[in-house]
C-alpha positions as YAML, in Angstrom:
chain: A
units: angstrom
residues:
- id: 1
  name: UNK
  ca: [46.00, 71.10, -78.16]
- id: 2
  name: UNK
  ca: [43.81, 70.11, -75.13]
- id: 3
  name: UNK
  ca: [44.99, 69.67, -71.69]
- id: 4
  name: UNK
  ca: [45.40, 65.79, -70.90]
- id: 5
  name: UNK
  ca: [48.33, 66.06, -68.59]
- id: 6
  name: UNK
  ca: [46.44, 64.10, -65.75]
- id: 7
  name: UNK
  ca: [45.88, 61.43, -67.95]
- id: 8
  name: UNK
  ca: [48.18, 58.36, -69.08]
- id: 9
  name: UNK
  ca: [47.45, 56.12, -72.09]
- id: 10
  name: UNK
  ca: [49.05, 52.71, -71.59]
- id: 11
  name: UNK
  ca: [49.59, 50.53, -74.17]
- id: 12
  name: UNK
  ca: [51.27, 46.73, -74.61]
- id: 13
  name: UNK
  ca: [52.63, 46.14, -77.93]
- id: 14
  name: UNK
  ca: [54.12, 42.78, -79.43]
- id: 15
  name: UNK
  ca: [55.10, 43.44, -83.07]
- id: 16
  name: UNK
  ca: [53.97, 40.59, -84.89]
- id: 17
  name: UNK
  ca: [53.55, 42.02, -88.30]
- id: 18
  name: UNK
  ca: [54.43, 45.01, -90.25]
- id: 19
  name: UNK
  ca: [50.74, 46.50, -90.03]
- id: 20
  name: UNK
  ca: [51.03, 46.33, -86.24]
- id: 21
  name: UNK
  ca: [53.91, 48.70, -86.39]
- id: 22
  name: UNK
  ca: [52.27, 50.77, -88.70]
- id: 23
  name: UNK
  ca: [49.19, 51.19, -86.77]
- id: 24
  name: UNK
  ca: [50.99, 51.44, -82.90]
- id: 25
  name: UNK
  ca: [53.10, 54.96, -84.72]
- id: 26
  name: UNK
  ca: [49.61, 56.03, -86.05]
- id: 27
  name: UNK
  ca: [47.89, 55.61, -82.78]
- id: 28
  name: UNK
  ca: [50.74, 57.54, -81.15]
- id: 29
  name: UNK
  ca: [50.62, 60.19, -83.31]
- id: 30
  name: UNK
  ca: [46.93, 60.80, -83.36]
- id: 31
  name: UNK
  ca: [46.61, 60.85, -79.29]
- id: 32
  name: UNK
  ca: [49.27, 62.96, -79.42]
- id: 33
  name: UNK
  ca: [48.29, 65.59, -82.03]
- id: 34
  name: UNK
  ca: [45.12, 66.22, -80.12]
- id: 35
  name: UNK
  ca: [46.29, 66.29, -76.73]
- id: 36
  name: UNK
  ca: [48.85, 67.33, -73.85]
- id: 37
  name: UNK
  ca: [49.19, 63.85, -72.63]
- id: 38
  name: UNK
  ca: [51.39, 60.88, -71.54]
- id: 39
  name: UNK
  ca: [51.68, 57.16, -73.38]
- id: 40
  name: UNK
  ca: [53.75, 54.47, -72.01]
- id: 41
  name: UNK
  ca: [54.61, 52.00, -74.33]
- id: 42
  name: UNK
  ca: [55.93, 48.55, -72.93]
- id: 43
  name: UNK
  ca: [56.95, 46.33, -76.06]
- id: 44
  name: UNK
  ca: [57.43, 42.04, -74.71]
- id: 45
  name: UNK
  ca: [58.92, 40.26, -77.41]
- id: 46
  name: UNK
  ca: [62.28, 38.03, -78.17]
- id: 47
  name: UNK
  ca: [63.53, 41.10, -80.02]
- id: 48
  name: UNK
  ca: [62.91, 44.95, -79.99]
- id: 49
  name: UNK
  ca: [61.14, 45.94, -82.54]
- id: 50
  name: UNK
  ca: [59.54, 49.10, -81.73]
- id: 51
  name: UNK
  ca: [61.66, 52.08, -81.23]
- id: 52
  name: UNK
  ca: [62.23, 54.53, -78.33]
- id: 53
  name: UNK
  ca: [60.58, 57.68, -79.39]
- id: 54
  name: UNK
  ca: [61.35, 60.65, -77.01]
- id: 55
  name: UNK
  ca: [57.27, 61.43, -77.27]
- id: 56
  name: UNK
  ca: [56.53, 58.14, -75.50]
- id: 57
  name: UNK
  ca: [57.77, 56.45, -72.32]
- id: 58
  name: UNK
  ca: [58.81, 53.03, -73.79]
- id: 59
  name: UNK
  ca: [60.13, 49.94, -72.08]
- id: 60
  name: UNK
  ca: [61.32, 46.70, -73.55]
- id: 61
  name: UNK
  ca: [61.17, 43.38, -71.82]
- id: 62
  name: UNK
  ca: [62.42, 40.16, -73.66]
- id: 63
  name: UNK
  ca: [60.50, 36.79, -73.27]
- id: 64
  name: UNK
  ca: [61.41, 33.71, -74.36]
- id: 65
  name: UNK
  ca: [58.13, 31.66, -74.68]
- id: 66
  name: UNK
  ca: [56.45, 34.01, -77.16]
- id: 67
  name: UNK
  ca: [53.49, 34.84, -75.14]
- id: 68
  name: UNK
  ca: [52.20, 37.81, -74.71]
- id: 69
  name: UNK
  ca: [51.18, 38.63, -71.50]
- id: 70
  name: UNK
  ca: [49.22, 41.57, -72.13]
- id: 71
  name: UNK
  ca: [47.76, 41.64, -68.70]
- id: 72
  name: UNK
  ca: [51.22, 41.57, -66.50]
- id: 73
  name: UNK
  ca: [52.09, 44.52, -69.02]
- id: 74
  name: UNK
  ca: [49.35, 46.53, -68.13]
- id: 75
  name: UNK
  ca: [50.02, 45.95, -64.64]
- id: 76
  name: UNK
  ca: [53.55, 47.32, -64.88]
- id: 77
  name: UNK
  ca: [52.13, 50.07, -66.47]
- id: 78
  name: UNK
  ca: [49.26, 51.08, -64.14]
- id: 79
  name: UNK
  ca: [52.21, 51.02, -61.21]
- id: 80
  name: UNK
  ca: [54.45, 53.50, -63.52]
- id: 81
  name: UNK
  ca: [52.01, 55.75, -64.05]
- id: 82
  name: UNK
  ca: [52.30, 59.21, -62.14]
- id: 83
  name: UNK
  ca: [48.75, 61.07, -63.30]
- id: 84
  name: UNK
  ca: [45.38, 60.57, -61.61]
- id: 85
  name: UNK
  ca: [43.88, 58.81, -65.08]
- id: 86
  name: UNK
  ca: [44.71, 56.04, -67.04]
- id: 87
  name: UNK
  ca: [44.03, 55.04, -70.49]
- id: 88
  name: UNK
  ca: [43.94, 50.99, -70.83]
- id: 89
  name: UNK
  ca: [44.60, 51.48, -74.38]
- id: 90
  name: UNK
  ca: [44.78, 48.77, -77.60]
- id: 91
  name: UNK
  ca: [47.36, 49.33, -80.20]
- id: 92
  name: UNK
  ca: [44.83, 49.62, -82.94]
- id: 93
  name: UNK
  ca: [42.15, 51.44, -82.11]
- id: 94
  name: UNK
  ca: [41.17, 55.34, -82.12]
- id: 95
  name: UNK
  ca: [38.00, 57.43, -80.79]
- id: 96
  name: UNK
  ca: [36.73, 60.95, -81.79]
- id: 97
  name: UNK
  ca: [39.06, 63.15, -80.39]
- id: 98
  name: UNK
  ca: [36.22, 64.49, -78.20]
- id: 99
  name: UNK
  ca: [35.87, 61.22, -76.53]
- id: 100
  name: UNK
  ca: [38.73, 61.20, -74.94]
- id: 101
  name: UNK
  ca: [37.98, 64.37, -73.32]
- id: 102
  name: UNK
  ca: [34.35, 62.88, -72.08]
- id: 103
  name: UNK
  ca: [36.13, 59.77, -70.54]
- id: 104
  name: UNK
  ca: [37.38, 62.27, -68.44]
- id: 105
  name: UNK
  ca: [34.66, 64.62, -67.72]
- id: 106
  name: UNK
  ca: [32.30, 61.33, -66.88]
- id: 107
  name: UNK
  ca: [34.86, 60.59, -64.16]
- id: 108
  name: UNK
  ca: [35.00, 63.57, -62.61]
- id: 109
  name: UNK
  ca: [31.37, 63.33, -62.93]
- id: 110
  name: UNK
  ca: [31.17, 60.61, -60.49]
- id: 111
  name: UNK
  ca: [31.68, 57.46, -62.98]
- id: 112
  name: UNK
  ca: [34.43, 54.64, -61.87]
- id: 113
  name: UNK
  ca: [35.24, 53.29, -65.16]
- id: 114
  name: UNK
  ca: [34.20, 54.59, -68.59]
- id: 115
  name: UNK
  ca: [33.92, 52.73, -72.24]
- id: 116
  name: UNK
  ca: [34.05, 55.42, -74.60]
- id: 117
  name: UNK
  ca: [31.63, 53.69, -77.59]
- id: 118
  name: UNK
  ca: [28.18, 52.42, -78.06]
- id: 119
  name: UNK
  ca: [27.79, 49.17, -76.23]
- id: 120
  name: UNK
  ca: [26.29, 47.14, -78.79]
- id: 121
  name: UNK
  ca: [25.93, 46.04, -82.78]
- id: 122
  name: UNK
  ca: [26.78, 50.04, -83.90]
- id: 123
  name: UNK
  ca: [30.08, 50.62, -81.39]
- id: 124
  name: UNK
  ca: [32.66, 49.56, -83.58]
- id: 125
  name: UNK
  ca: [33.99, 50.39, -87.05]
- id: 126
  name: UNK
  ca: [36.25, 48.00, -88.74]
- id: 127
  name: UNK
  ca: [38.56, 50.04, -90.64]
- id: 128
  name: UNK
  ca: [40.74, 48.49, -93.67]
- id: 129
  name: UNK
  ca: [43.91, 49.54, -94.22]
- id: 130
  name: UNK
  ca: [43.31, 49.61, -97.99]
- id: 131
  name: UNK
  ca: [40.70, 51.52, -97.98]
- id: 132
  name: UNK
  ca: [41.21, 55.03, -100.05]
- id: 133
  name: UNK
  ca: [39.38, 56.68, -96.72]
- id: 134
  name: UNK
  ca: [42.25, 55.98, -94.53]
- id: 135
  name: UNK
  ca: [44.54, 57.10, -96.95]
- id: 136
  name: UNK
  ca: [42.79, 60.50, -96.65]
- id: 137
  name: UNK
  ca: [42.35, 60.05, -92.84]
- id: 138
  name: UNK
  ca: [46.43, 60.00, -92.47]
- id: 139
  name: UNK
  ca: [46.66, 63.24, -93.78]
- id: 140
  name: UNK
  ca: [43.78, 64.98, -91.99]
- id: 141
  name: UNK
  ca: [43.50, 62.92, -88.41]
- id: 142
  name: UNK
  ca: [39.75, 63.63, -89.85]
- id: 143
  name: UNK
  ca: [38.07, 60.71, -88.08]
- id: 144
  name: UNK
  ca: [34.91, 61.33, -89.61]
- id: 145
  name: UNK
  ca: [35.90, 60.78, -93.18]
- id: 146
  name: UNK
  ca: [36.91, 56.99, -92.26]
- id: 147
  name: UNK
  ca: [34.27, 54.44, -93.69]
- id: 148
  name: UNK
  ca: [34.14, 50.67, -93.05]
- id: 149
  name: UNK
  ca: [32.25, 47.70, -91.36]
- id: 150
  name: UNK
  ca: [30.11, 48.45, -89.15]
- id: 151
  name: UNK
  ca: [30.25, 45.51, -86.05]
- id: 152
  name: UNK
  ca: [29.63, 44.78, -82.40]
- id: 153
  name: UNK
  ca: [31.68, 46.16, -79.55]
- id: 154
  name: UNK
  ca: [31.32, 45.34, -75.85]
- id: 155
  name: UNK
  ca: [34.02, 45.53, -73.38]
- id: 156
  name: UNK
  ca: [37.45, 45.26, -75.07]
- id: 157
  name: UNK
  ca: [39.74, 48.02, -77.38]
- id: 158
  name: UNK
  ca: [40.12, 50.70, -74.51]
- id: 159
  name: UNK
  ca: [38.55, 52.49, -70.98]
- id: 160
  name: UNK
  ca: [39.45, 54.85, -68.49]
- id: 161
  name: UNK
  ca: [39.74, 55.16, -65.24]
- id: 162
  name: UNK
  ca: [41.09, 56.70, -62.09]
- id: 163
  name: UNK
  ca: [44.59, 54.48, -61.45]
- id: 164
  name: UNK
  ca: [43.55, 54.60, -57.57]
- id: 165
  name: UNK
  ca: [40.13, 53.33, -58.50]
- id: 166
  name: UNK
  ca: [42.01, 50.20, -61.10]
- id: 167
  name: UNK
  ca: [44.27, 49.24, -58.27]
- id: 168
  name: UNK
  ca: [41.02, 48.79, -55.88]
- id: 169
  name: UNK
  ca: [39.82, 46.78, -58.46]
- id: 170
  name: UNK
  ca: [42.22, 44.55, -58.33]
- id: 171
  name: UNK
  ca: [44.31, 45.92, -61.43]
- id: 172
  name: UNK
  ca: [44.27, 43.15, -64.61]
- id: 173
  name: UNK
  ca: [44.13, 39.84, -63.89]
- id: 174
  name: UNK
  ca: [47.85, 38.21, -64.24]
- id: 175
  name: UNK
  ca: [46.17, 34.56, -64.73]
- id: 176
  name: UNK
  ca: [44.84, 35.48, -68.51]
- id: 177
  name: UNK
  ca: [47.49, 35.34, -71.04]
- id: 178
  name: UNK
  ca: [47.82, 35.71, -74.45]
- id: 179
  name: UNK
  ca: [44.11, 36.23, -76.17]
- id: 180
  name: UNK
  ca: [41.34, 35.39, -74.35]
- id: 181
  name: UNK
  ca: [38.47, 37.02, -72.47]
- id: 182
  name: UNK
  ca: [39.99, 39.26, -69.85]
- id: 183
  name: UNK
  ca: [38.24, 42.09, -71.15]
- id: 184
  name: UNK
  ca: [34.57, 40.03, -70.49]
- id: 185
  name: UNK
  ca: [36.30, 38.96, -67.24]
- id: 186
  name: UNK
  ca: [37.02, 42.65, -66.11]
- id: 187
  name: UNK
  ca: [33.40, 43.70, -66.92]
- id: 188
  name: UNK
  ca: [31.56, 41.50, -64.63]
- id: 189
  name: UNK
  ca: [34.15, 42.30, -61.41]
- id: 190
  name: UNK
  ca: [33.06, 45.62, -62.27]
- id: 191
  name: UNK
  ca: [29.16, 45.02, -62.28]
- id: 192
  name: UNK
  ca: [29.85, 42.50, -59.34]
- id: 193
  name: UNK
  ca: [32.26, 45.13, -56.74]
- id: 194
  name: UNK
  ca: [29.55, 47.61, -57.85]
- id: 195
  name: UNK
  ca: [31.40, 49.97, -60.46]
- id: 196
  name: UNK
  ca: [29.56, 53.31, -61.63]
- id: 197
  name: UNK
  ca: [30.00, 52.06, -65.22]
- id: 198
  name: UNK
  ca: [29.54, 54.66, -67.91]
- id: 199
  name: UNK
  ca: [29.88, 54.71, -71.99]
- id: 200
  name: UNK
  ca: [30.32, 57.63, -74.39]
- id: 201
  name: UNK
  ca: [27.84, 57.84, -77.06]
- id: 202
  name: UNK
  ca: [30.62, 57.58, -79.96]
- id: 203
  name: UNK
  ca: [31.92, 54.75, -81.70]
- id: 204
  name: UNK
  ca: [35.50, 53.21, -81.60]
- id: 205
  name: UNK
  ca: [37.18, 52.80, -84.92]
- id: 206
  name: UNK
  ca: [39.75, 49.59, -84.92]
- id: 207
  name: UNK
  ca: [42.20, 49.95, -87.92]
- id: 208
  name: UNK
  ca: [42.39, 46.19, -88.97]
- id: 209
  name: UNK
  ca: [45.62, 44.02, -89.24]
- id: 210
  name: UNK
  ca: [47.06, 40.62, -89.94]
- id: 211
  name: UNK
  ca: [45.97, 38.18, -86.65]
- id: 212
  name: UNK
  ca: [48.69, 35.74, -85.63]
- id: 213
  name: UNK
  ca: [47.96, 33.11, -83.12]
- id: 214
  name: UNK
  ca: [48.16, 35.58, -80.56]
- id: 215
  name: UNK
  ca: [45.78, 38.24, -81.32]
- id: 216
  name: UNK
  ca: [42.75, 34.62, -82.13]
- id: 217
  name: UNK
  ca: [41.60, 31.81, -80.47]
- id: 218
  name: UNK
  ca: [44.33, 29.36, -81.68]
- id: 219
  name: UNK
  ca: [47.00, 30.59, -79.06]
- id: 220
  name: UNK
  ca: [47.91, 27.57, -76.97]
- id: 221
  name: UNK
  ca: [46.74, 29.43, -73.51]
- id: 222
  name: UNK
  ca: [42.95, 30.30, -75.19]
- id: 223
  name: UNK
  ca: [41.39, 26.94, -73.45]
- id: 224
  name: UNK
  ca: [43.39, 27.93, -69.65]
- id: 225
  name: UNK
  ca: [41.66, 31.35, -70.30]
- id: 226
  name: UNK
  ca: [38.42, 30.21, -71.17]
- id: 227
  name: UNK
  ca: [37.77, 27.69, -68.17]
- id: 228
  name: UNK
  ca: [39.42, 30.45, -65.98]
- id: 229
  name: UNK
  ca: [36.45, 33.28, -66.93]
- id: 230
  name: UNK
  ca: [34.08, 29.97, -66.54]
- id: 231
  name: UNK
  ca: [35.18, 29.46, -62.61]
- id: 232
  name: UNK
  ca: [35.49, 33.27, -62.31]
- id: 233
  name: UNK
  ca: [32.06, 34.37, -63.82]
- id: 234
  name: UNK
  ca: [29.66, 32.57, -61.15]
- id: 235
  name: UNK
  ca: [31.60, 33.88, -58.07]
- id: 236
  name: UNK
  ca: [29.56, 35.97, -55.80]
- id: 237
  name: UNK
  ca: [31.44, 39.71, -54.67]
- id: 238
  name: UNK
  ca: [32.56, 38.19, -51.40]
- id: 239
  name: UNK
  ca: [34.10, 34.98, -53.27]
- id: 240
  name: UNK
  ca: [35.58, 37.49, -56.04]
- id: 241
  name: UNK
  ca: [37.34, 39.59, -53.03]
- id: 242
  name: UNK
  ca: [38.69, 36.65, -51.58]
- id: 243
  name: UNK
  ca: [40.00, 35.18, -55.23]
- id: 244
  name: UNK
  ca: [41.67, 38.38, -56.03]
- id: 245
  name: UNK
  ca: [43.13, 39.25, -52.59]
- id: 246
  name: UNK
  ca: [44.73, 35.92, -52.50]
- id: 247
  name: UNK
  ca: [46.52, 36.22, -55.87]
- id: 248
  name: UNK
  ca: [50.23, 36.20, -55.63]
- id: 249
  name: UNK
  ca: [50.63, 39.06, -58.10]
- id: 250
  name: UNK
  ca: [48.23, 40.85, -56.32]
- id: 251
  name: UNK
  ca: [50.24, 40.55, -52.85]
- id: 252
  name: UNK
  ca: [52.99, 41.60, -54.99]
- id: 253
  name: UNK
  ca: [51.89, 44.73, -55.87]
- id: 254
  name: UNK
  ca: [50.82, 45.61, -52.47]
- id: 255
  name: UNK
  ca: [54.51, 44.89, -50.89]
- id: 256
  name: UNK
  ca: [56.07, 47.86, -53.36]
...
C-alpha cells in the first residue's frame, strides 16, 4: 500500500440512481486498496442515501430545492481537510494507480495544479457498466484490462493540488450550481493568475451511469451558469482578483 497520508480525496455525491451508488463504493474502494490515504465524502440530498463507512469521513447535509451544489460542497471540503494535498475528485471516475502518485510528485516538482490524463481526443475512456471487462476489473482493480470508448477529456473528472495553493485561488466558485462549466471556468483563472499547470501522460477512465437533469444540460440553473462563464471568461487577472475577492462566500471563508 503506498503512502498517501498527505493527501485528501474529496468527493460530493448526490445519489440519484442506483449506478451512482454503485460506482461512489467502487471508487472508494479502489483509492483505498492502493493507498494510505484520506476521502471525505459530503452527500447533499433530501434524504441520506449513502452510508457512513468508518473508511471515509462522510457528512450529510439535507436540501430542499434538489440542487446540487457541487461547488459549495467542495468548498466545505477543501476547509475540512487537514493534509497538505487535495484530491478534487468525481464520483465516477478512476486513474492508473500510478497516477495518483505522479499528481503528487509533479507538485512537489514545482507544478500548482495537476490533471492527471491526456488533454485531448485520447484522455478519457468511457467505461460501460455492462461490459464483461468491468466485470473482470471488480475482481482484479486491474485497470488495464478495462476496454471502452475512447473520447475527449479537458478539464473536468478530477486534479490535485496543494489546499494552500486552491484557497489562493480562490477555492470553487459558489455562483455555479448544479451542471455547468465550472470545471472550463476554473481552467482559465488558472491560465489567467498564472498557474504552473501540469498533466500526467495517462488516461482517466469514467465508469458510465444513468444522467438525471443534474448531471446534463437540462438542469434549470445550466443557462445562469452558462452566461456566468460568458462574463467571467473575458476578464483580465486584475478584473478576476477583484470579482473573486469581492464574493461573499469568499469573505466568508476568510472570517473562519
Amino acid at each position: 500500500m503506498i503512502d498517501l497520508k498527505n493527501t485528501t480525496f474529496i468527493i460530493p455525491i448526490m445519489i440519484d440512481t442506483e449506478d451512482r451508488r454503485e460506482n461512489i463504493d467502487l471508487v472508494v474502494d479502489y483509492i483505498l486498496h492502493f493507498f494510505d490515504t484520506n476521502i471525505i465524502i459530503k452527500e447533499l440530498d433530501i434524504t441520506q442515501k449513502y452510508y457512513k463507512d468508518d473508511k471515509v469521513k462522510y457528512v450529510f447535509e439535507m436540501n430542499q430545492d434538489g440542487a446540487f451544489h457541487r461547488t459549495r460542497l467542495l468548498n466545505d471540503m477543501i476547509m475540512m481537510a487537514d493534509t497538505e494535498f487535495i484530491f478534487n475528485y468525481d464520483a465516477d471516475v478512476l486513474l492508473p494507480a500510478d497516477s495518483y502518485s505522479k499528481c503528487i510528485d509533479m507538485l512537489n516538482d514545482g507544478y500548482d495544479v495537476i490533471y492527471p490524463y491526456i488533454n485531448g481526443m485520447t484522455g478519457l475512456l468511457l467505461v460501460d457498466r455492462n461490459n464483461e471487462s468491468f466485470e473482470e476489473f471488480k475482481k482484479s482493480y486491474d485497470i488495464n484490462i478495462l476496454n471502452g470508448k475512447i473520447w475527449e477529456a479537458r478539464y473536468g473528472f478530477c486534479f490535485c493540488m496543494r489546499k494552500k495553493t486552491y484557497i489562493e485561488s480562490f477555492l470553487e466558485n459558489e455562483n455555479f450550481k448544479s451542471y455547468g462549466p465550472e470545471d472550463w471556468e476554473r481552467s482559465v483563472r488558472y491560465e489567467k493568475l498564472g498557474m504552473n499547470i501540469g498533466r500526467v501522460d495517462n488516461k482517466i477512465y469514467h465508469i458510465e451511469h444513468i444522467r438525471t437533469e443534474e448531471s446534463n444540460e437540462t438542469n434549470p440553473h445550466f443557462d445562469h451558469n452558462m452566461k456566468l462563464f460568458d462574463v467571467l471568461k473575458v476578464m483580465d487577472k486584475e478584473q478576476l482578483v477583484k470579482y473573486y475577492q469581492d464574493q461573499e462566500y469568499i469573505k466568508r471563508w476568510n472570517q473562519t
